[in-house]
N, C-alpha and C positions, 0 to 999 in steps of 0.2 A: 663703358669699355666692353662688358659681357653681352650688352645688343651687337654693339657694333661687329664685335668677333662673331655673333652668334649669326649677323645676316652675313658675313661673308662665308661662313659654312655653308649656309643654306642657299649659296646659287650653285647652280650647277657645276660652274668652272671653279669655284671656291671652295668647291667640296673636298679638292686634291689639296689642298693647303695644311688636311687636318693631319699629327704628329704624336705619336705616344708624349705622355708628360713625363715619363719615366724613361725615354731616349735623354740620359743626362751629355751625351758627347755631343748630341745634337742640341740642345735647349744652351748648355752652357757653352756659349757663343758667340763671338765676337772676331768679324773679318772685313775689314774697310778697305781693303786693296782689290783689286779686280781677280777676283780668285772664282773657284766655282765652291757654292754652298748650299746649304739646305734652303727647302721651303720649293715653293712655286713663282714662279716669273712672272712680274708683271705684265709683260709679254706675252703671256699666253691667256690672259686673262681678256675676257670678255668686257665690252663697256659698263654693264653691269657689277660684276665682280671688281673691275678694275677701281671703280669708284667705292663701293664696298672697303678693299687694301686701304684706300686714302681716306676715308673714313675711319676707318682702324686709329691710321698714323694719327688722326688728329687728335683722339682722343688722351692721347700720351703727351702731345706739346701745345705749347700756348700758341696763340695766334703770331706771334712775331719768330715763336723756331719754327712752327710749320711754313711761315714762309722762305726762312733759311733752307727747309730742306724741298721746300720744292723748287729752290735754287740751284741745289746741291744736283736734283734730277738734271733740270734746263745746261749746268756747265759740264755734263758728260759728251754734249753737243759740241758746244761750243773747243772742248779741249780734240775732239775728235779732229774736226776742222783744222785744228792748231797744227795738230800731228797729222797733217795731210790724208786725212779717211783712212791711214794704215792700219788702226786697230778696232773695228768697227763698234766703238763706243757707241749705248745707245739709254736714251733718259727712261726710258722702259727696261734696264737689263736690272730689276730690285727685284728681290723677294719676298714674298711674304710666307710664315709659318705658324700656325695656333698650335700648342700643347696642350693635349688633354682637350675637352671639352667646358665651354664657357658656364655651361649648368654646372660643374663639377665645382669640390671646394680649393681644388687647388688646381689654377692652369696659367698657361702664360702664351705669350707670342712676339713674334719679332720681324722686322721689317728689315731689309737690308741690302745693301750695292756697295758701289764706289762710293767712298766718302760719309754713307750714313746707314748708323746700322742703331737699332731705337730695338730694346728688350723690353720688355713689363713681364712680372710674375707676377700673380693674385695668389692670395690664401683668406679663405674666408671674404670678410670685407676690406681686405687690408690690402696695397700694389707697392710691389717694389721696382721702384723706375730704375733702373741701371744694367750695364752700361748703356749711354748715350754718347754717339759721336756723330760730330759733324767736320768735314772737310770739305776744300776748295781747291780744287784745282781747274785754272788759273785763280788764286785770292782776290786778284784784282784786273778790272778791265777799263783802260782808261781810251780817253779820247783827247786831245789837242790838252792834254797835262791834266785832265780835269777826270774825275772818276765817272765811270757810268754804272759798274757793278762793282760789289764789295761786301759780300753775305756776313763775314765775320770780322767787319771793321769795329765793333762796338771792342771786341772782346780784346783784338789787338791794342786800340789805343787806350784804352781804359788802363793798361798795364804799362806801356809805355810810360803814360802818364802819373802811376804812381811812381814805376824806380827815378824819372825827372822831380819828383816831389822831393825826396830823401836826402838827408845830408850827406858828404859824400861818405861818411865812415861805416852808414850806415845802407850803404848801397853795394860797398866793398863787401859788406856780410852777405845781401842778398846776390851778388852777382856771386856764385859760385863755382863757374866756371865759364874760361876766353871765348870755348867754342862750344855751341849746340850741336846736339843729337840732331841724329837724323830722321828720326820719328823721335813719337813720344815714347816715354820711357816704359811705358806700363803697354804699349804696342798690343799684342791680342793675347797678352798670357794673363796668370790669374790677377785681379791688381792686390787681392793680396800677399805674391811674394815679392814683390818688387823693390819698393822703395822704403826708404828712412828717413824722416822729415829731416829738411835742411835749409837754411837762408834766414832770415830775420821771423818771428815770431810776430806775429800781431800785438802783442802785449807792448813791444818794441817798438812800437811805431808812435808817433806824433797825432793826437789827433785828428790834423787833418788828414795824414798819409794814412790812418785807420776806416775814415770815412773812404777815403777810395777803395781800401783792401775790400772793403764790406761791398762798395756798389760791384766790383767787380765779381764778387762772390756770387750779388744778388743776380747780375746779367746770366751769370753763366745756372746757376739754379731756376730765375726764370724761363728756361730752355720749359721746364715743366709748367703745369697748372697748380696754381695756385696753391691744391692742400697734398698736391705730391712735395711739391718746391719748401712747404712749411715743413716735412718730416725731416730734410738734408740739411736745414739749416743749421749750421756748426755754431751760434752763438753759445758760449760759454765754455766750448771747447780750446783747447790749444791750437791757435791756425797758424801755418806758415806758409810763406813764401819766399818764392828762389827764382833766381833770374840763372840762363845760361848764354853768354854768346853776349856779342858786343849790345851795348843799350841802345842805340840808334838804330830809327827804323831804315826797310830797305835792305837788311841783310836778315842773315842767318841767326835767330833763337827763337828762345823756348824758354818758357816759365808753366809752375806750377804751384798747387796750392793745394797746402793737407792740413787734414783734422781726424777727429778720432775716426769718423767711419766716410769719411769724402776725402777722393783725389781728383783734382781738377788736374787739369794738362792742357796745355796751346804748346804749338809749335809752328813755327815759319821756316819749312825745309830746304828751301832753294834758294839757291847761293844769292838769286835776285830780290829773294823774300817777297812770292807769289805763289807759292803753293803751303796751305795749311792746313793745323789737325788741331781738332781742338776733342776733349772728353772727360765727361762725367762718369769718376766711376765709385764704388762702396768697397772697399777694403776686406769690410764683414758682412756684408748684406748683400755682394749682389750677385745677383740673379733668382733674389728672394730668398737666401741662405738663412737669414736672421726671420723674416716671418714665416719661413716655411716651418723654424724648430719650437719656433714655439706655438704655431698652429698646431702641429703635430704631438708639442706635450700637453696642448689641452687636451685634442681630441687624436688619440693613438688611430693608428693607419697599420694594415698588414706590413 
């Protein structure tokens, strides 16, 4: 990650990317709707430099999210078309931003557009992955009833699939409400003021409806590599999950999943259930909150 940061300094056009670490209005950030934000455009970015940014991205996800989110670039295309070229959506309108310098001991950077916005903070040798989100609009592109595109189908039916597991009493606890939000709940503010875990506990569940809670845990933590994805794993923590909105796919909900320091979040916003949000985020950690305090009680900082 600190090569990678460190050659997209080093091209010319990459060089406008770099960010005080201490801009916290800027660093602490997260904006997945077509808004305007910090950082530099991939758009203005040179084919050098531009491959540089993607190099960056990859370093923060596994091989199966980076191809979600170079999905995520390709259906700005596609949605632009959708909407008749009226808002000149474009798979190049991301940003990219480093904080601070990659030599330094504490820095971070983040990648960002419609639909995906990827943070990482370092302190010392240690990265904090959060928030990560990914979204889809259109969720799904079919052809003669048959799918042709479908970035975050894992994540959807893997859930579907557990509240269908559940007896019904215990489905009643997890659906906790008729109708879904219309984004996720934790949307771009801190995710620590947000929410209070609600819906059936993991402890509660059946073993087999536990084995699904778990793989679906593991898909959406898989978003990362391997020894980031091993720090978030909530094993032995209190997990819950909650369903909002009818259980049948094809409409409107949204489920999520919390533990002491992970909120997960999906949602399926359109009333068709083809436009979605799904995100990873830390409660108490993110944006490196928890490794930044205790980097800094080892080793004090002006």
């Amino acid at each position: 990650m600190r090569g990678a940061a460190a050659a997209l300094l080093a091209t010319p056009d990459g060089a406008r990317a770099a960010a005080p670490f201490a801009d916290d209005a800027a660093r602490r950030w997260i904006e997945y709707r077509p808004r305007p934000r910090p950082g530099l455009s991939i758009a203005d970015l040179g084919r050098t430099a531009r491959k540089a940014a993607h190099r960056l991205l990859a370093t923060a996800l596994s091989p199966p999210a980076y191809a979600q989110a170079m999905t995520v670039l390709a259906l700005e295309e596609i949605l632009d078309r959708r909407e008749g070229w009226a808002r000149g959506r474009h798979s190049e309108d991301y940003h990219v931003i480093v904080f601070g310098a990659p030599s330094d001991d504490e820095w971070g950077w983040r990648f960002e557009g419609h639909h995906l916005s990827v943070s990482m903070t370092v302190a010392g040798d240690r990265v904090s992955p959060a928030p990560v989100f990914l979204g889809a609009n259109p969720a799904r592109v079919d052809t003669g009833g048959r799918v042709v595109l479908r970035p975050l189908a894992v994540e959807e039916d893997l859930a579907h699939e557990l509240l269908r597991a559940m007896p019904a009493a215990l489905r009643r606890r997890a659906v906790i409400a008729d109708r879904a939000p219309s984004d996720v709940r934790s949307a771009t503010n801190p995710a620590s003021t947000v929410l209070t875990p609600h819906g059936v506990p993991r402890a509660d569940l059946r073993p087999g409806e536990r084995a699904l809670l778990d793989q679906l845990i593991a898909v959406h933590l898989g978003r990362l590599p391997d020894d980031l994805a091993a720090a978030l794993d909530p094993t032995g923590s209190d997990v819950h999950f909650a369903w909002e909105g009818p259980p049948g796919p094809g409409t409107r909900h949204y489920y999520r999943i919390q533990a002491d320091d992970l909120l997960i979040e999906f949602d399926n916003t359109s009333e068709d259930g083809n436009h979605a949000h799904s995100v990873l985020r830390r409660p108490r950690g993110e944006f490196g909150g928890d490794i930044l305090a205790a980097h800094r009680a080892g080793f004090p900082h002006d």
